[in-house]
Phi, psi and omega in degrees: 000135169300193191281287186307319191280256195347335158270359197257350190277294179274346180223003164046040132306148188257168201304338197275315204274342171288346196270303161336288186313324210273015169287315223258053183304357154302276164348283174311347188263314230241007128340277170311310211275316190289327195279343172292300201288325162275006162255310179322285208274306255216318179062055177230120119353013213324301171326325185277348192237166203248196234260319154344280191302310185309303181280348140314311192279337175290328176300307184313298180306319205262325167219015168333155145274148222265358148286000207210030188271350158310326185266348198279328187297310174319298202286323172296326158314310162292350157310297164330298226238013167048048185248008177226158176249135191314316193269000163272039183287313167311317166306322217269292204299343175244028181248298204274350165270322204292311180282001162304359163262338181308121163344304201189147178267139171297107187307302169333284188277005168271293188310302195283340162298350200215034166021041182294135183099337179274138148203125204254139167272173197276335180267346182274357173277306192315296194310302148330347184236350177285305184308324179293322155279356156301327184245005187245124182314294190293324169294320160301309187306320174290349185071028176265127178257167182238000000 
């Protein structure tokens, strides 16, 4: 397979940014490397999964940190088992610099710092913090409503 097509195969680019990566030969090896390890390790498809996830694993390639890249096989695995969410990503990428000397992550404290497994809907927040304002004394006397 070309360059081009694995990447329009696998991360559903659009023609400007497949034409960028394929500048980028760093990038494109650790492309390659990362859709290998999860069809290897993971028995993941890329091709096969959908454009959420695919722009997740381009994130991974483009900002793992390149200290902690010992820890990237670990995060993929939770890529792979569909456990991480786009928008904690930031949490994931500074929970692996803060642990980049770590021997190995601590599973226990990777889940629970980064809330793997938690996951809120936009009505269980809404529902929760009216209830949290509902019930609190000083938000009432102030007349704050939500």
């Amino acid at each position: 397979m070309e360059d081009n097509e694995f990447l329009e195969a696998n991360f559903a680019l659009g023609a400007q940014k497949i034409t960028e990566t394929l500048k980028n030969a760093a990038l494109l090896r650790t492309l390659k490397d990362i859709v290998a390890e999860l069809t290897q390790e993971f028995n993941c498809n890329v091709v096969e999964q959908d454009k959420n996830f695919k722009t997740l694993v381009y994130e991974v390639a483009t900002k793992f940190p390149k200290e902690a890249i010992k820890h990237r096989l670990f995060f993929l695995k939770y890529v792979a088992a569909d456990k991480v969410v786009k928008e904690r990503f930031d949490l994931y990428l500074q929970y692996f610099k803060t642990h980049r000397n770590d021997p190995e992550i601590n599973i226990d404290d990777f889940e629970k710092e980064c809330g793997i497994g938690v996951n809120f809907s936009k009505e269980d927040t809404i529902r929760e913090v009216k209830i949290f304002l509902d019930t609190n004394e000083d938000f009432q006397k102030n007349g704050w409503k939500f």
